[in-house]
C-alpha positions as CSV (number, residue, x, y, z in Angstrom):
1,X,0.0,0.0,0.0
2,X,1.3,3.3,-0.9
3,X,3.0,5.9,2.0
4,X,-0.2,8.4,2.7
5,X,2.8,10.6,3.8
6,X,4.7,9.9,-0.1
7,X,1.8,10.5,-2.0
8,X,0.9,14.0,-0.1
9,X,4.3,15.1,-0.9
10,X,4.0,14.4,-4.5
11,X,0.4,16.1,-4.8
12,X,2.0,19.2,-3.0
13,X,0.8,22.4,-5.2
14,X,3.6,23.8,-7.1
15,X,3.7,27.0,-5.6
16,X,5.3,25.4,-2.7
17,X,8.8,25.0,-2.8
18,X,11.2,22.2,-3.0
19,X,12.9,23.2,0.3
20,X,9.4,23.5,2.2
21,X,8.3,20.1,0.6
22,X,11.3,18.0,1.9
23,X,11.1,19.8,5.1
24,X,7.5,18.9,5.9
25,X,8.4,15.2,5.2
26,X,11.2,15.0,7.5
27,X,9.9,16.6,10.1
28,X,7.4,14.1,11.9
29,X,10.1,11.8,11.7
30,X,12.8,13.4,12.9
31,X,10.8,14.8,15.8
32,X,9.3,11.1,17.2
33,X,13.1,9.9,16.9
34,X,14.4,13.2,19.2
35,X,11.6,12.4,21.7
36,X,12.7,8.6,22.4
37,X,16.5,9.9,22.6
38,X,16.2,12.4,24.9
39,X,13.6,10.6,27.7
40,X,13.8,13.1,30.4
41,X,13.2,13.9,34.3
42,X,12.4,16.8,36.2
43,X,14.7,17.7,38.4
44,X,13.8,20.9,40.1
45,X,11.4,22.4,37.0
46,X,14.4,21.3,34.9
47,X,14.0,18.8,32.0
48,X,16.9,16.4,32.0
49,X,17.6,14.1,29.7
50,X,18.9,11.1,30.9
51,X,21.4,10.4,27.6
52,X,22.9,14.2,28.9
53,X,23.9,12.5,32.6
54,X,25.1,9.5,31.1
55,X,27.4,11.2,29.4
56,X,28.9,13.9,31.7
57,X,28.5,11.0,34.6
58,X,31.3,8.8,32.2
59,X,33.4,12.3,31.6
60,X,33.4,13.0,35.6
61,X,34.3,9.4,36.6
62,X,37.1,9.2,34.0
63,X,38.4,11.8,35.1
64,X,38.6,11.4,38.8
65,X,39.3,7.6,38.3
66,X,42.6,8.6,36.0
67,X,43.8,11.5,38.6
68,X,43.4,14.3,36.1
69,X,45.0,13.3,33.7
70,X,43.0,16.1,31.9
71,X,45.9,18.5,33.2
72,X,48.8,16.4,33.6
73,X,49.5,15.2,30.5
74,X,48.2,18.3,28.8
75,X,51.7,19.6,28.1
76,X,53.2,15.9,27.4
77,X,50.3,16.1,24.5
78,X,51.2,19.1,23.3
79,X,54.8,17.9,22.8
80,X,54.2,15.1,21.5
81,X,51.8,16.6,18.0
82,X,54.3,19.9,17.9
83,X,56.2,19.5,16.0
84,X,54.4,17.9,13.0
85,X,56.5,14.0,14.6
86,X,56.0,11.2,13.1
87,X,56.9,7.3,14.2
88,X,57.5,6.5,10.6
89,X,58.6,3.0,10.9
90,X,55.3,2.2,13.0
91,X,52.0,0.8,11.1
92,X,49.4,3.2,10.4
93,X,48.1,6.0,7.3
94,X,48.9,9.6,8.9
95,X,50.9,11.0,11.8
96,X,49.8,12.3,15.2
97,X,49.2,16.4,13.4
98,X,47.5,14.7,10.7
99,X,45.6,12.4,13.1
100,X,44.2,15.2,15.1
101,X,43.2,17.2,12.1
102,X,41.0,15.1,11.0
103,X,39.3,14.1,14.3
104,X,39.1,18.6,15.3
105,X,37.8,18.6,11.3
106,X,34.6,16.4,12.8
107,X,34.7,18.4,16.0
108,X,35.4,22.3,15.2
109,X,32.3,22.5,12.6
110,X,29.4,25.1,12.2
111,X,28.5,23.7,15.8
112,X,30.8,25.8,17.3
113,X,29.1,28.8,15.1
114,X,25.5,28.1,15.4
115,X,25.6,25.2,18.0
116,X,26.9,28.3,20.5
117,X,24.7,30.8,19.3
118,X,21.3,28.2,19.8
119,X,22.7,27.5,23.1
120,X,22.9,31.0,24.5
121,X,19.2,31.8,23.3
122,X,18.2,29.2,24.8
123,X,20.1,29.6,28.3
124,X,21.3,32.9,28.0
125,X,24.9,33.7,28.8
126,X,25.3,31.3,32.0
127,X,25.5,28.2,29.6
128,X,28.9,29.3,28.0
129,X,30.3,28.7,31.8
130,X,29.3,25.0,31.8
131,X,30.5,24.8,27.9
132,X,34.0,25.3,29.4
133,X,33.7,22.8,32.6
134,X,32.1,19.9,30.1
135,X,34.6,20.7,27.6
136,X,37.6,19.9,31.0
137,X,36.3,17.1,31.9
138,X,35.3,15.3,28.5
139,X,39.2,15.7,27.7
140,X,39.3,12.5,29.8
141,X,36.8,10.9,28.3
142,X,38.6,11.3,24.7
143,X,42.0,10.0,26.3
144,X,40.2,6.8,27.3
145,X,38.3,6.6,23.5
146,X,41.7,7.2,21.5
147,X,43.7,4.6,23.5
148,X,41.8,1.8,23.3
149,X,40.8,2.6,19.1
150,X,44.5,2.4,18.6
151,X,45.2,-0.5,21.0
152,X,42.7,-2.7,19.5
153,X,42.3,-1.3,15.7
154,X,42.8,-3.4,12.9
155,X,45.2,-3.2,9.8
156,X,44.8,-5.1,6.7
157,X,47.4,-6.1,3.9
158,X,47.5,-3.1,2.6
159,X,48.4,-1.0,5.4
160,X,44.9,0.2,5.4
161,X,43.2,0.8,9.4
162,X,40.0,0.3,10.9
163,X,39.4,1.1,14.3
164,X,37.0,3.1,16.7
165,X,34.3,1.9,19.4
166,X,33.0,-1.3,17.0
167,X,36.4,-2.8,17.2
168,X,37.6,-2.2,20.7
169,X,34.3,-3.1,21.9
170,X,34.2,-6.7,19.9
171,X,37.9,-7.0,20.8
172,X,38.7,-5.7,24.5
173,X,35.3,-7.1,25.4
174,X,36.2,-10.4,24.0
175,X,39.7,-10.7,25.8
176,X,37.4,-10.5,29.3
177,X,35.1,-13.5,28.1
178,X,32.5,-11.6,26.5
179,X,33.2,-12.4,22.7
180,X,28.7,-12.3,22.3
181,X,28.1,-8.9,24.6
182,X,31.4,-7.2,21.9
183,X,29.9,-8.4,19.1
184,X,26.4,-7.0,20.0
185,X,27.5,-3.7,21.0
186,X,30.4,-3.1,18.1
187,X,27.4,-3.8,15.3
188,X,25.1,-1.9,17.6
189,X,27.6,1.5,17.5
190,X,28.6,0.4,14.0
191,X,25.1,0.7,12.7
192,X,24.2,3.9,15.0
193,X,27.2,5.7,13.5
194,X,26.4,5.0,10.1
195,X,23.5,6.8,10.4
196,X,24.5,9.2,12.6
197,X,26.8,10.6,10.5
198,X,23.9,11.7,8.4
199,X,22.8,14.0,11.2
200,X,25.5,15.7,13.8
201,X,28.6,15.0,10.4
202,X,26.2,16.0,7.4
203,X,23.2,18.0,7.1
204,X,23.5,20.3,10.2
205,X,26.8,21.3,8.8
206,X,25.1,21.8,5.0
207,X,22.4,23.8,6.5
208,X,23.9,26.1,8.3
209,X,26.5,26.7,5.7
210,X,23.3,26.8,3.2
211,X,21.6,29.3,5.6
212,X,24.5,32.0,5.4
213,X,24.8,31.7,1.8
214,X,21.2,32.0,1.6
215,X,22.0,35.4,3.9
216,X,24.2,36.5,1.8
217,X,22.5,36.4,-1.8
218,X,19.9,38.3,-0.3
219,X,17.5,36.3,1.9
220,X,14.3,36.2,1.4
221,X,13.7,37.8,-2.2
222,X,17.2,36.8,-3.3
223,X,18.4,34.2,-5.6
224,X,18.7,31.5,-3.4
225,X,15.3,32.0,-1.8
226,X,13.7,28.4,-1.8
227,X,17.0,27.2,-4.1
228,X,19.3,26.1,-0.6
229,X,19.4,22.4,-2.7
230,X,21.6,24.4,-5.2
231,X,24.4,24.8,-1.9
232,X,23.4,21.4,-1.1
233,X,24.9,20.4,-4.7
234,X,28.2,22.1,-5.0
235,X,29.0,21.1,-0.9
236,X,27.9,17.4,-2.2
237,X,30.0,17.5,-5.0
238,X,33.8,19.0,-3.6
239,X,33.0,16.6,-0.2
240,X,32.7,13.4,-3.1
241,X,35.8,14.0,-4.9
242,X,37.7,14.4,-1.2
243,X,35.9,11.0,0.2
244,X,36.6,8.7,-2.8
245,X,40.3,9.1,-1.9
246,X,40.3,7.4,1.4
247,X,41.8,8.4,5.1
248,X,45.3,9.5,3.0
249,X,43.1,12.2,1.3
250,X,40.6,13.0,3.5
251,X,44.5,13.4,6.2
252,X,46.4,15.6,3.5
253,X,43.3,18.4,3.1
254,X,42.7,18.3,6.6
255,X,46.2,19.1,7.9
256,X,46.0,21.9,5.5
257,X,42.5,23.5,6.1
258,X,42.0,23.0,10.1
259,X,45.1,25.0,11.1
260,X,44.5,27.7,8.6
261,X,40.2,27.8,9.8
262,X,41.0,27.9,13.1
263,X,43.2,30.7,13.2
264,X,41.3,32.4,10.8
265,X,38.1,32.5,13.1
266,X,39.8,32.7,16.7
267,X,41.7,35.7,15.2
268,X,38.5,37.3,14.2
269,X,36.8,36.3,17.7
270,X,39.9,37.5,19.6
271,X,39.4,40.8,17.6
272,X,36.3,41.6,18.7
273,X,36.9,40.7,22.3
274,X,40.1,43.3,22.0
275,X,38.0,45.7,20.3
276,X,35.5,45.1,23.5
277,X,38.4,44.8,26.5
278,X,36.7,47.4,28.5
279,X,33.6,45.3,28.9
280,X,35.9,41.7,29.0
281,X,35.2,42.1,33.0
282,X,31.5,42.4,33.1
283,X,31.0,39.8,30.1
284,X,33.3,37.3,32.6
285,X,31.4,38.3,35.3
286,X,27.8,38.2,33.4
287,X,28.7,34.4,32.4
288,X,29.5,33.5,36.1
289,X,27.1,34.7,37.7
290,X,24.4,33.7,35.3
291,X,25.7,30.2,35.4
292,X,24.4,29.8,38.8
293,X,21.9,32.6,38.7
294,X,20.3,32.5,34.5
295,X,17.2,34.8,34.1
296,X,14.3,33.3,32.2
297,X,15.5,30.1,31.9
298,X,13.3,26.7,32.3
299,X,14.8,24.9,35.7
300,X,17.3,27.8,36.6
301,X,20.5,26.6,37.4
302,X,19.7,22.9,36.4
303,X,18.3,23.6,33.1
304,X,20.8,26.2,32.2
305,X,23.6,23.3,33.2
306,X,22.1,20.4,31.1
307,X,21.9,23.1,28.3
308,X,25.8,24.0,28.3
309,X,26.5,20.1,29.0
310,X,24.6,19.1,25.9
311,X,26.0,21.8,23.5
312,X,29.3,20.8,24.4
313,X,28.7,17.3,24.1
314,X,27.6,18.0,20.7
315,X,30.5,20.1,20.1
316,X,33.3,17.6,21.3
317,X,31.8,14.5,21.2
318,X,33.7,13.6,23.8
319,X,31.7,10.0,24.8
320,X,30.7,9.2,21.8
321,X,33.6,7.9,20.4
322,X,33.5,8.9,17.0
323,X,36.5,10.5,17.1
324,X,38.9,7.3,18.1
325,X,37.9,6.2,14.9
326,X,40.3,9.3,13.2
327,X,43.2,8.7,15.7
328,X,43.3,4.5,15.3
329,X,44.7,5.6,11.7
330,X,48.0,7.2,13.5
331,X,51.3,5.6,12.6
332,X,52.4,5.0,16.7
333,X,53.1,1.4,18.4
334,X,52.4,3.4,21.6
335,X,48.7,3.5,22.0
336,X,48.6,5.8,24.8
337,X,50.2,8.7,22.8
338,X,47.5,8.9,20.8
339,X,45.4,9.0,23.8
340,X,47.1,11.8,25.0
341,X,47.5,13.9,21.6
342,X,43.2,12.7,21.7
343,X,42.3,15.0,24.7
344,X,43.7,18.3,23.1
345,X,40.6,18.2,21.1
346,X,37.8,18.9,23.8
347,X,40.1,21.8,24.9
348,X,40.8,23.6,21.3
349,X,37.1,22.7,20.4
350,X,34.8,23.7,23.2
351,X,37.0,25.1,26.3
352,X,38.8,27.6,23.0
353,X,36.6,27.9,20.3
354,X,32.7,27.9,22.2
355,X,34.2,29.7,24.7
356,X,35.6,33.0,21.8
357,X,31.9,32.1,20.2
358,X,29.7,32.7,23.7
359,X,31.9,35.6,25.0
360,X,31.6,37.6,20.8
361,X,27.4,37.0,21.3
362,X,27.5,38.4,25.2
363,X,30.0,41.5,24.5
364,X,28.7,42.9,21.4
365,X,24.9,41.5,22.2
366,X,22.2,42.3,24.8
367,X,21.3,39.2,26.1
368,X,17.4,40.5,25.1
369,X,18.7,40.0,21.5
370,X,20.7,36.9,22.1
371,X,17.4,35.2,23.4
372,X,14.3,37.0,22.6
373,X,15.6,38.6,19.2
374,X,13.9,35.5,16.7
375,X,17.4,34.7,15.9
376,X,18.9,31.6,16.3
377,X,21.7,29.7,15.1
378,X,24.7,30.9,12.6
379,X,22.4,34.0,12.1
380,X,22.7,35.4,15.5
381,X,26.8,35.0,15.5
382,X,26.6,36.5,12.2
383,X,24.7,39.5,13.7
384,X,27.1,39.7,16.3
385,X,30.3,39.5,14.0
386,X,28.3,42.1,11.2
387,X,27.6,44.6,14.2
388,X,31.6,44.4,15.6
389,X,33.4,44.9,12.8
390,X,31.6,45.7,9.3
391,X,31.8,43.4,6.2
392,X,32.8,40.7,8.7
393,X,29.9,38.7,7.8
394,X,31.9,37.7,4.4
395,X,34.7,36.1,5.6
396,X,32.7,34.4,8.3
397,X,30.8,33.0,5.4
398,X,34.1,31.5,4.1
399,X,35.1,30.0,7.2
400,X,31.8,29.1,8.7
401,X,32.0,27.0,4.8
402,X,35.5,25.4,5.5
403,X,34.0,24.1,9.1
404,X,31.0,22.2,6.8
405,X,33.0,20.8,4.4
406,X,35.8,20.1,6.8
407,X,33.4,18.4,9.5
408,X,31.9,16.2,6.8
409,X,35.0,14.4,4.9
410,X,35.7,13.5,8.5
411,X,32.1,11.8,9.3
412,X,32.0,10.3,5.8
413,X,35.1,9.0,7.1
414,X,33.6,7.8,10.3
415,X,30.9,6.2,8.6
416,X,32.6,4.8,5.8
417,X,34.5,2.3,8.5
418,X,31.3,1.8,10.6
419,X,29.9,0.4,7.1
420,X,32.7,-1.5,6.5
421,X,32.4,-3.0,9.9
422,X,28.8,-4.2,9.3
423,X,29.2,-5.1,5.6
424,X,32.7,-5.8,4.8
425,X,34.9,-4.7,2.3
426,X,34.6,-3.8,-1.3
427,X,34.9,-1.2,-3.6
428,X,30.8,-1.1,-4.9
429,X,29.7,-1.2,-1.6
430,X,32.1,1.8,-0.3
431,X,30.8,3.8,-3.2
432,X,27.2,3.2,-2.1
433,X,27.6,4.8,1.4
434,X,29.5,7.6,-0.1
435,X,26.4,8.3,-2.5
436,X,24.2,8.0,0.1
437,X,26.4,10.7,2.4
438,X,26.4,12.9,-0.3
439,X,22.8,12.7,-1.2
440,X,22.0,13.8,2.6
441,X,24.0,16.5,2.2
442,X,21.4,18.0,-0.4
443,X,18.3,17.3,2.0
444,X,20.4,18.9,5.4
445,X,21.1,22.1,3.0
446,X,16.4,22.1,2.4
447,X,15.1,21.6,5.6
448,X,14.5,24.0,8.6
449,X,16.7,24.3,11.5
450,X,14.7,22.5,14.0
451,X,14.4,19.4,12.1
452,X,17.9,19.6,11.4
453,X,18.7,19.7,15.6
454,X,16.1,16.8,16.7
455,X,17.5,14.6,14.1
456,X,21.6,15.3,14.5
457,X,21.4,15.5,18.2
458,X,19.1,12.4,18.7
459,X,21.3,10.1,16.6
460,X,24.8,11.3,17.9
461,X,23.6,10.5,21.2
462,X,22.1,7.1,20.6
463,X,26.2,6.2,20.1
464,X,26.9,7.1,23.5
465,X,25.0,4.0,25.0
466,X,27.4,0.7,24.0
467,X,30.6,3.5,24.3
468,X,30.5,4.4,27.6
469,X,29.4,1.1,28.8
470,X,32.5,-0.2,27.5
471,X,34.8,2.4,28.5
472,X,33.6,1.7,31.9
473,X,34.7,-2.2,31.6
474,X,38.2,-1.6,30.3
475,X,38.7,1.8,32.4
476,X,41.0,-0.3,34.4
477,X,43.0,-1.3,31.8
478,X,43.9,1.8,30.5
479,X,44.7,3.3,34.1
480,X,47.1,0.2,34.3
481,X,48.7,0.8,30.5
482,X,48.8,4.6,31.9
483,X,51.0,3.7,35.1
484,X,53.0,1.7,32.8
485,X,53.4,4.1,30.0
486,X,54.2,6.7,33.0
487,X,57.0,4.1,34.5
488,X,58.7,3.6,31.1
489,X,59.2,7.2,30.5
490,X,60.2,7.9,34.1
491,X,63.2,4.9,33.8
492,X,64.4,5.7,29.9
């Protein structure tokens, strides 16, 4: 029997646009999925999703149960991935720069743009101070993830890796007597990842990008007004020829385009916060005491919290171990230094990046604008940027485009090796996903920001569930390869 829901979308009068058309089909959908993901409690008139605790619960205990190792082996990372070093003779595709480019290219997207900006309307400026304490402690979290992708990743004939959450939890799992509960649980992230990389990895990053072209033609009235699938093409197209080529490719445009995007928008943030110094104390102070005190937000302190938590998960991904996947490619026989080049990530991503984003919106924007103004998303940043320094909104354009298309030849990435994992190997079946990934691309750049959040947030954090449980079973095995790692260095 034919889809009632199909047949009203083909009927739909021609008047109403293509954009409009996919967006009311997507919609129910993605809006029964978000409500299942993010089952919730009240806690004080604050709605808290129980996937959000989960989370930062793993993050907290990590961290405590590996004696900060947050902080003390920040500098030891740091030294280890500057210079550019390389352990050449080891197996593995790309070294530890090239490893962490691609895994900040999934991370430092147009989340950190518009994920910020949707944050603070929500919560007001009080969330940015718990982005920055989520973004600590989930540095942890990532150490544990990249250790174990590289200790138990897999490298076939051809020098070609696969690793992430799938293969340590199949593998470590197995090693403790649990070959059934690994295999369940790697097929079970496989298959979440290869969808979610459709959401958090694919169209949020295409609409956002569409929606500040779509700004910049003119709005509504311009050229692109109802024509966002055109965006959708050309992004689909440049991220296919980059994804055909494999880790190697996806490594070399990373290590280039990150560095030169990062700089390129924290010099632009830091700008505006020098241009603003005067105010830097009352903007530090607003933050703080808002983060314990927020005006007009559902559940005060608790909702403003689970706000900033949730954002920063989403921003990091610290947990969800997507991430791992990138660093398992390393050349290293020393898992833990992966680990350890791993938990710069959370720190450039969400304690450096959010952090430039939420301080730009509260110096240069009442908070009345920031979350009564009908603005929400890249828009608002946009706004604040336009009204700091004139003309800014162009460049922002370019480099709110570079975080897209940089955050989704990572994701395709990610799921390419979570469809391997699941289907095995094979050039046809590669190409498949990668059509599929770039036909998504074209729907994200259509639909309407709210569908686009329901759906990216509620499948990135379906990943968290077999993750964290296995984190938490092999915890003690990475504290014991850390003392070990630790002992070796100390002696040599």
């Amino acid at each position: 029997m034919p889809d009632p829901a199909m047949i009203d979308f083909l009927r739909s009068s021609p008047a109403v646009s293509l954009d409009a058309r996919i967006n009311d089909l997507v919609q129910p959908l993605t809006t029964a999925l978000s409500s299942f993901i993010f089952f919730s409690v009240d806690v004080g008139g604050a709605s808290v999703p129980l996937i959000v605790v989960w989370l930062m619960a793993g993050s907290l205990f990590f961290t405590v149960y590996l004696r900060f190792i947050n902080l003390r082996g920040f500098l030891h990372a740091v030294k280890l991935v500057w210079p550019k070093r390389s352990h050449s003779q080891a197996e593995g595709e790309v070294s530890h720069f090239q490893a962490l480019s691609v895994a900040l290219s999934g991370t430092v997207g147009i989340g950190n743009i518009a994920g910020v900006a949707v944050t603070l309307s929500l919560g007001g400026p009080g969330a940015t101070f718990w982005l920055i304490i989520a973004g600590l402690i989930s540095m942890t979290t990532k150490f544990v993830e990249c250790t174990l992708g590289v200790k138990y990743r897999e490298i076939d004939d051809k020098g070609v890796v696969s690793g992430g959450p799938m293969y340590y939890l199949q593998r470590g799992l197995a090693r403790r007597g649990m070959p059934r509960i690994g295999r369940v649980l790697g097929i079970f992230f496989a298959a979440s990842i290869v969808v979610g990389c459709l959401g958090i990895g694919n169209m949020f990053q295409s609409n956002q990008a569409a929606a500040q072209i779509y700004t910049l033609s003119g709005g509504a009235g311009g050229a692109l007004e109802g024509r966002n699938w055109i965006t959708g093409c050309v992004l689909a197209l440049i991220v296919g020829l980059v994804i055909v080529g494999g880790m190697r490719r996806i490594a070399r445009i990373a290590d280039k385009i990150v560095p030169l995007m990062i700089v390129a928008y924290v010099t632009g943030a830091l700008a505006i916060v020098l241009m603003n110094i005067t105010r830097l104390p009352w903007a530090i102070s607003t933050i703080a005491t808002q983060a314990f005190s927020p005006e007009g937000v559902a559940g005060g302190v608790v909702g403003v919290m689970i706000l900033g938590f949730q954002r920063a998960v989403f921003s990091n991904e610290a947990g969800l171990g997507s991430a791992s996947i990138a660093h398992s490619a390393v050349r290293t026989s020393e898992p833990l230094t992966e680990g350890f080049v791993a938990l710069l990530e959370p720190f450039i991503d969400t304690v450096l990046i959010c952090t430039l984003t939420g301080l730009v919106l509260v110096l240069v924007l009442d908070q009345e604008t920031i979350m009564g103004g009908g603005l929400a998303g890249i828009e608002l940043t946009s706004l604040a940027f336009e009204t700091a320094i004139h003309g800014s909104s162009y460049p922002l354009s370019a480099v709110a485009f570079l975080f897209a298309f940089s955050t989704m030849i990572a994701w395709a990435y990610y799921g390419q090796r979570g469809w391997i994992y699941l289907f095995g190997r094979g050039a046809i079946k590669l190409q498949a996903f990668n059509l599929v990934f770039c036909l998504f691309i074209i729907v994200g750049a259509t639909i309407k920001l709210g569908a686009v959040l329901d759906f990216a947030d509620a499948i990135i954090y379906v990943m968290a569930l077999p993750n964290i449980l296995g984190l938490y079973m092999m915890a003690s095995e990475v504290r014991h390869d850390l003392n070990d790692y630790w002992a070796r260095r100390d002696s040599s």
